[in-house]
N, C-alpha and C positions, 0 to 999 in steps of 0.2 A: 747733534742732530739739528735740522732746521726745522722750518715751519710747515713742510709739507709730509702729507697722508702716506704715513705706511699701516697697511694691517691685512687680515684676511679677508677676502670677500666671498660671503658665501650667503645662501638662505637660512639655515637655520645654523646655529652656531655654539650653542649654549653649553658646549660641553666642548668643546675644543682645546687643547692644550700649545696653541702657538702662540697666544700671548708671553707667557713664562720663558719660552725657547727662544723667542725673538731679544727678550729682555737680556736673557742670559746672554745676548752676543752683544750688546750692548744697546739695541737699539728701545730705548724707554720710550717712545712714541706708538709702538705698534699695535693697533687694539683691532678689534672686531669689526667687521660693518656687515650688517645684516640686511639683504636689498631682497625685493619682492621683482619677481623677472622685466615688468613695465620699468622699475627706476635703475635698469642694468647702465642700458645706453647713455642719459643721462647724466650718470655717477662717472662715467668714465670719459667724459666730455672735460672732468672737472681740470684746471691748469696744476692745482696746486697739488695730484697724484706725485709721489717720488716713486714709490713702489708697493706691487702688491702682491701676496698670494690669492689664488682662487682653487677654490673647491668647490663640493658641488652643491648645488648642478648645475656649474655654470663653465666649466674646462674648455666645452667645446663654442659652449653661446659666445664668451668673448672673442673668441677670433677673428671672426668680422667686423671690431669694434676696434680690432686694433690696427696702427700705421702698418705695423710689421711684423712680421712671423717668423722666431728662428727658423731658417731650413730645417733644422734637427727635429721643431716642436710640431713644425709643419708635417714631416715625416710620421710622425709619431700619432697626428691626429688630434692634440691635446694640447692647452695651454693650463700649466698652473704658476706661471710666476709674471709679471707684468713690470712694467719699467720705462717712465716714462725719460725721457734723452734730453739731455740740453739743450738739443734741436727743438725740445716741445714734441717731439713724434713719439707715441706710445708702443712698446715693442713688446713682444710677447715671446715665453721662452718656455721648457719644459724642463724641470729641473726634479720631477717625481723622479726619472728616470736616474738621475742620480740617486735619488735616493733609494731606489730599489734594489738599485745592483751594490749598495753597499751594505744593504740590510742582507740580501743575499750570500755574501762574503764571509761579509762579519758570522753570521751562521753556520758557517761551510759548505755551504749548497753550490753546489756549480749546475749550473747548464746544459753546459759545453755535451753536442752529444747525444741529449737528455730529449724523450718526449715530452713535454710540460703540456699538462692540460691547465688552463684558466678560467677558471668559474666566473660569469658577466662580463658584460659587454658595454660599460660607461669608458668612462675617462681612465680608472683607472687600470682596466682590462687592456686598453691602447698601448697604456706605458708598458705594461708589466709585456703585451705581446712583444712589443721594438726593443723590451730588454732581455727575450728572451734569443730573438732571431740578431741582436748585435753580439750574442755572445754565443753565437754558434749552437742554438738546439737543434737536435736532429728532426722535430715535429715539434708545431706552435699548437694547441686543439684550442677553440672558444666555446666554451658552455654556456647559453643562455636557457631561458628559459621557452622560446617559441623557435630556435634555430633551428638547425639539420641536428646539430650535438647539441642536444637537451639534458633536463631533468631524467627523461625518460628512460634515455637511451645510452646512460652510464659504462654501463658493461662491455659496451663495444669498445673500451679505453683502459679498459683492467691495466692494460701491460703500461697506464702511465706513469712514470718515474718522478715527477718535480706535480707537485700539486700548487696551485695558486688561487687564493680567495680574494677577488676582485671586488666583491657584493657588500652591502652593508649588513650580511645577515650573521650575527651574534654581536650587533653591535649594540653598545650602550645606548636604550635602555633595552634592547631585546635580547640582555644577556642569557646565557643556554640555549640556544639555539643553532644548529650548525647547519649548515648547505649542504653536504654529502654526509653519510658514512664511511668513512675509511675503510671499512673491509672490503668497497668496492674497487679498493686499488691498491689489490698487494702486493704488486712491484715497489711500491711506492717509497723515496728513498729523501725526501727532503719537502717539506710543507711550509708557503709564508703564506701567512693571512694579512693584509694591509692594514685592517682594524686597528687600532694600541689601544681600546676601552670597549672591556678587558683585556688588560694585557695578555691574558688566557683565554682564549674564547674557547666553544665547544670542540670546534674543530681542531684545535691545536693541543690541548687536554688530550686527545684521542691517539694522536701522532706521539707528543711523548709517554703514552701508556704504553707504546709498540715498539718508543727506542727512536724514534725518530726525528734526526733532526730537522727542528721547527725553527720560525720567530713570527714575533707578530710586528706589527706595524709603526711604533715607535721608533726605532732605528733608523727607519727611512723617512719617517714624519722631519728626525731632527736632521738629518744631512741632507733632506731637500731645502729645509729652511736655512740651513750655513752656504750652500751655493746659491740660495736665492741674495742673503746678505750680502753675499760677494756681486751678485749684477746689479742690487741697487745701491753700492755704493762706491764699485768697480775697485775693487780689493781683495786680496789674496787673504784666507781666513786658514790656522793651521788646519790639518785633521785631527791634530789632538783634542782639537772641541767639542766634534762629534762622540766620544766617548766621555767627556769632562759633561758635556751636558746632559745628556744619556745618564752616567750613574747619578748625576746631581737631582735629574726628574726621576727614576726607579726609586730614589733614597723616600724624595717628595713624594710619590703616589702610593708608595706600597701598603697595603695596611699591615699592621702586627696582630695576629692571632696567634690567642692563646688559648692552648686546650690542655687535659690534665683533668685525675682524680678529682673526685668532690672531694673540695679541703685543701688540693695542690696548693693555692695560693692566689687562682688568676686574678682576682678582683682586687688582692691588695696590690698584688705587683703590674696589675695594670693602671691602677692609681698613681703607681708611682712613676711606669711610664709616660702617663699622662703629664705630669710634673715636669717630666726631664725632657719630653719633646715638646709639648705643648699640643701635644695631639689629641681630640676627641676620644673618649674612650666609651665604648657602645657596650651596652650589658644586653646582652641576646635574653638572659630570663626576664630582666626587667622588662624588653620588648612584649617577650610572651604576657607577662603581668598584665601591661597597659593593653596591649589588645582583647584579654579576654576578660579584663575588667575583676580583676580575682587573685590571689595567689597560688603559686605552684601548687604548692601542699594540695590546695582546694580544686585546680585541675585533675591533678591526678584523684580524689574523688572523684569528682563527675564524670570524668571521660576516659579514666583509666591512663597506663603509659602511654598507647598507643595513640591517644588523639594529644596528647602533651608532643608526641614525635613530631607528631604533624604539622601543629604549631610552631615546635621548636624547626623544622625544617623549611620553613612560610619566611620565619624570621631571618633563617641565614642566606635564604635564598635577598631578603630584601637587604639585608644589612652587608652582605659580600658582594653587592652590587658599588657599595662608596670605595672612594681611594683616599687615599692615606690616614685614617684611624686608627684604632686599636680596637681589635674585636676580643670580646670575654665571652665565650660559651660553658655551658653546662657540662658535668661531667662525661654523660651519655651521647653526645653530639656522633661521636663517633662510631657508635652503634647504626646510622643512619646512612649507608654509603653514601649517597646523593651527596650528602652535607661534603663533604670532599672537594668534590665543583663547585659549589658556590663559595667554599670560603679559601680556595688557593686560586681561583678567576685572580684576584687583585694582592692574591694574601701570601707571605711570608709564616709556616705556622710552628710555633712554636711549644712543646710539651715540656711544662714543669714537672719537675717530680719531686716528691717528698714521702720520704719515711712514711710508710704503710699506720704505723703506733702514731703519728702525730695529727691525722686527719682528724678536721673534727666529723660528728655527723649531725648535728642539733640543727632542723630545721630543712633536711636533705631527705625529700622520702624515699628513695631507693636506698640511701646508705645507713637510717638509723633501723638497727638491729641487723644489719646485714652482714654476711662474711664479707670481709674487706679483700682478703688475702682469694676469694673465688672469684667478687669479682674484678680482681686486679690480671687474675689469669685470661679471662675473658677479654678484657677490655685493653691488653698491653699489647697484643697485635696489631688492633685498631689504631689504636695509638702510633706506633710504628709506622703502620701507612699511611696514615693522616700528617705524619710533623715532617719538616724539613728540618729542624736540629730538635735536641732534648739540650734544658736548661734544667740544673740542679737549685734547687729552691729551699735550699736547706741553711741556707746564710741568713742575710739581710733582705729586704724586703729590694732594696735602694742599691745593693749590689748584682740582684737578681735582673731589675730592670738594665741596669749598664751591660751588663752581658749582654741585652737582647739587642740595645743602641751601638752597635760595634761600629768604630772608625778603627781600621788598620792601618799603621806606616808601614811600609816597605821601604829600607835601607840597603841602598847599594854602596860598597866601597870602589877604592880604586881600581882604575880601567875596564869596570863595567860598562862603561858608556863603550868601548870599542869590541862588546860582543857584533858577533859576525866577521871581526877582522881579526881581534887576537885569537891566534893558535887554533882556529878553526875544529882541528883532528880533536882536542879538548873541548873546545865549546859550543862548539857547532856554529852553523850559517848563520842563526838568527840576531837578530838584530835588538839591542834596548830598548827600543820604539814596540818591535815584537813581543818582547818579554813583558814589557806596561800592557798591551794588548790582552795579551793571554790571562793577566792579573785581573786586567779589568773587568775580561767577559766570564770569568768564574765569580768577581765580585757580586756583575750584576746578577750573577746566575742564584747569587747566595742573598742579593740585596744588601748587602758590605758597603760599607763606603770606604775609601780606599784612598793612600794620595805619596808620591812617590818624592824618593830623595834621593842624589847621586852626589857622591864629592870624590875626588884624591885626595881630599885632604882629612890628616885624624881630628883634626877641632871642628873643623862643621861639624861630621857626624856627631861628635860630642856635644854640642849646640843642637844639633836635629837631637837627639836623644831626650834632651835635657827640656825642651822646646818642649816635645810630645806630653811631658808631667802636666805644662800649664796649658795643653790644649786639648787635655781628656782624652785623651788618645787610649786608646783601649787593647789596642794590641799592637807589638812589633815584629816584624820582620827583617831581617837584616841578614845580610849576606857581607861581613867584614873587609872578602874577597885580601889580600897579604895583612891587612890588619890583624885578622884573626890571630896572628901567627908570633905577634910584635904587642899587642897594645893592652895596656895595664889599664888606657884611658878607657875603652869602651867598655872592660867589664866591668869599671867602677860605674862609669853611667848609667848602666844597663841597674847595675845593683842599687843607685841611686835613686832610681824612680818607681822602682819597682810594678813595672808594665810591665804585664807576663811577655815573653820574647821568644821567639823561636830562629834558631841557626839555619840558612840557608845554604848547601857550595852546588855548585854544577856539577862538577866533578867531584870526584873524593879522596880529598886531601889524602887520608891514612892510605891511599893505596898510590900515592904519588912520593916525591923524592922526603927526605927524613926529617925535613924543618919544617914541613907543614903538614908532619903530624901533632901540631902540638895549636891549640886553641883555646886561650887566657880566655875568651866570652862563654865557653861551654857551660860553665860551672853557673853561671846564673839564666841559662836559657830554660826553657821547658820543654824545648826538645831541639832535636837536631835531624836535619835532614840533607842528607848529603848523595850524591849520585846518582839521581835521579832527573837532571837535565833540568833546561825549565818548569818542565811539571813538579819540580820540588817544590817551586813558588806555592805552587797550586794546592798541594798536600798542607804546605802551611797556612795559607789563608785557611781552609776546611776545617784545619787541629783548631786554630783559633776563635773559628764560628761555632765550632761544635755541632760541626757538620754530620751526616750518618756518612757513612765510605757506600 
């Protein structure tokens, strides 16, 4: 990099995540510039700009400050990316739009067709309209709040099918908050909200209570920033970075919540996650402690359970507002719906469970003298709908936390890299690049970290294998593809490092010709899953997180 200004340019900034995203493409120069509307003009005077993003509230204000306007951004009504030329001429370009339609994608949301109504009317409202009429909607609606299509007057829109949150309303810090209600639109067949803090907002919680595919605003945060990369440095950047930096920031922001019986274990094995990531770890009762100046025990005195709820619901409203932590909540959190939203807004959540006989209860006033076994009946439903996996907590304190820190390999053998081409009628269209995709976006779905390997050859893999021991590698997948069939070598490595492992085929072997019914790796996998097309991928990564089906 040289010596000229790259960063974002916006008024308030303080919680943005393009720092990190620009860094990750390599540019270590890119920081923040926070300008009050008077030093807009000025700032962009300056010789020594290479390039900039801008947000708001400035997408539209720069445009007149610059030499030139892509046609495209021009169309659009918006600028968010700037670049200043060799010429010295400042050019101004619209690269949200990229990022929209591939946050859309990525989702499976099409268009094509589609009424899409769009909540607000800024900068981002512009893009998301030009990306929805470049991609053939059959009706564009604009919802402000003084328009024709208002707040008001919702219902006259029922029948719309693509919802779009243009607005900064459930954005950090006004997390729980949503712009609609979703029962006002129950056609409704695909929701993006531009937001990425939370990466759950109100609005989008609501769509996947209904089944609906959603995303929020991250996705297209990071692939307007890789196309911006590429015009200020005039380079070609793969797309596999859009997902590489994508799982890299979900891995970074998510928090770990853990919830579980009084006595499950969350405090010691959140200790210990603490350890292994290096992450904060936030004690929701301590919270309630220090605010009420007192101890538990002595709440529930004075104010009974019900004002301890209330407290404890204050808490997780404020403490499931941060990203990347570890949250520790109390046994009962989950008695509290609400608490739901505020600690899956940013959160990954996790239920320990432990032997009902080994809880303690000393110090717990719900559970000392309590039926454990009633209220375990009570409380296991909760629980259920509350967690995204159950973790057994019945081991080590330090084996418990590594389950929760999952890095997956995923092992491809020979001629995988030519799905889509080989044998088709067998393995279908898709493509390797496709299959990483599909891994990826269940990764991120599960907050996995994930990172792939492909050889023809038997000693890579037996080097990747072997590799994974000294890099903590937590789980494998591997798909042998003719190794399976031949190789003494992987099932020793597999049995060498002892990584729980799971068998992956496309197809299924035992129902194909009589030589590949036989597989030397079976005997040390943990499961096997075969015929089930790429979504086997997908079933394995889930066996492996300890996913719910």
């Amino acid at each position: 990099m040289d010596e000229r200004i790259y960063g974002l340019l916006g008024r308030k900034l303080g919680h943005s995540w393009s720092v990190p995203i620009h860094a990750a493409l390599g540019n270590g120069t890119y920081r923040l510039l926070e300008l009050e509307p008077d030093g807009l003009a000025p700032f962009l005077r300056r010789k020594d700009i290479g390039g900039l993003n801008v947000t708001i509230p400035y997408k539209r204000d720069v445009m007149p400050l610059c030499d030139e306007i892509d046609p495209a951004a021009e169309a659009i009504g918006s600028v968010n990316t700037i670049v200043r030329r060799a010429d010295g001429k400042l050019v101004g370009y619209n690269t949200d739009i990229d990022g929209f339609l591939y946050m859309a994608r990525r989702a499976g949301i099409s268009l094509s067709g589609k009424k899409v109504v769009i909540l607000g009317s800024g900068g981002a409202s512009l893009t998301a309209q030009a990306a929805a009429r470049q991609e053939g909607a059959a009706e564009v609606v604009v919802v402000s709040r003084s328009g024709p299509d208002n707040y008001d007057n919702l219902s006259r829109h029922a029948d719309a099918e693509i919802l779009v949150n243009a607005t900064p309303v459930g954005m950090y810090p006004g997390n729980g908050q949503s712009p609609v209600d979703l029962s006002v639109f129950p056609a409704c067949q695909g929701v993006l909200d531009v937001i990425y803090n939370p990466r759950r907002t109100a609005l989008l919680l609501q769509g996947s209570e209904r089944g609906i595919p959603c995303s929020d605003g991250l996705p297209m945060l990071v692939a307007q920033a890789v196309a911006a990369e590429e015009r200020f440095f005039d380079k070609a950047i793969p797309a596999s970075e859009n997902e590489r930096i994508l799982a890299q920031l979900r891995r970074e922001m998510t928090n770990l919540v853990l919830i579980g019986m009084p006595g499950s274990g969350k405090t010691t094995v959140g200790e210990a996650l603490s350890r292994l990531t290096g992450r904060e770890a936030i004690d929701l009762d301590q919270m309630i402690e220090t605010t009420a100046g007192c101890s538990i025990p002595e709440i529930f005195r004075r104010e009974g359970e019900s004002g301890f709820r209330a407290r404890e619901r204050a808490a997780a409203e404020e403490a499931g507002k941060r990203t990347g932590v570890i949250l520790l909540t109390g046994g009962g959190i989950v008695k509290t719906a609400e608490n739901y939203a505020a600690l899956h807004q940013n959160g990954r959540i996790y239920q320990l469970v432990r032997d009902l006989s080994l809880l303690p209860t000393e110090g717990r006033p719900l559970s000392q003298g309590a039926d454990l076994q009633a209220m375990w009946r009570e409380r296991a439903p909760l629980y259920q709908r509350f967690r995204d996996a159950e973790i057994d907590n019945s081991g080590t304190v330090e084996d418990t936390a590594a389950a929760i820190w999952m890095h997956i390999l995923v092992l491809n053998g020979p001629n995988m890299n030519m799905l889509g081409i080989r044998q088709p009628e067998i393995y279908g269209h898709e493509t390797y690049e496709d299959l990483k995709a599909l891994i990826q976006a269940e990764a991120d779905r599960l907050d996995a970290s994930v990172s792939f390997f492909q050889s023809n050859h038997e000693g890579a893999l037996v080097d990747a294998i072997q590799q994974a021991y000294f890099d903590h590698v937590d789980g494998i997948i591997i798909n042998p593809a003719a190794y399976t069939h031949t190789s003494v070598a992987l099932l020793d490595a597999v049995k060498a490092v002892g990584i729980p492992t799971v068998e992956v085929h496309v197809s299924d072997p035992d129902s194909r010709e009589e030589f590949r019914h036989v597989s030397y790796i079976r005997t040390a996998c943990a499961a096997t899953i075969r015929g089930h097309g790429l979504q086997g991928y997908v079933e394995a990564l889930r066996f492996l997180c300890g996913a719910d089906a």
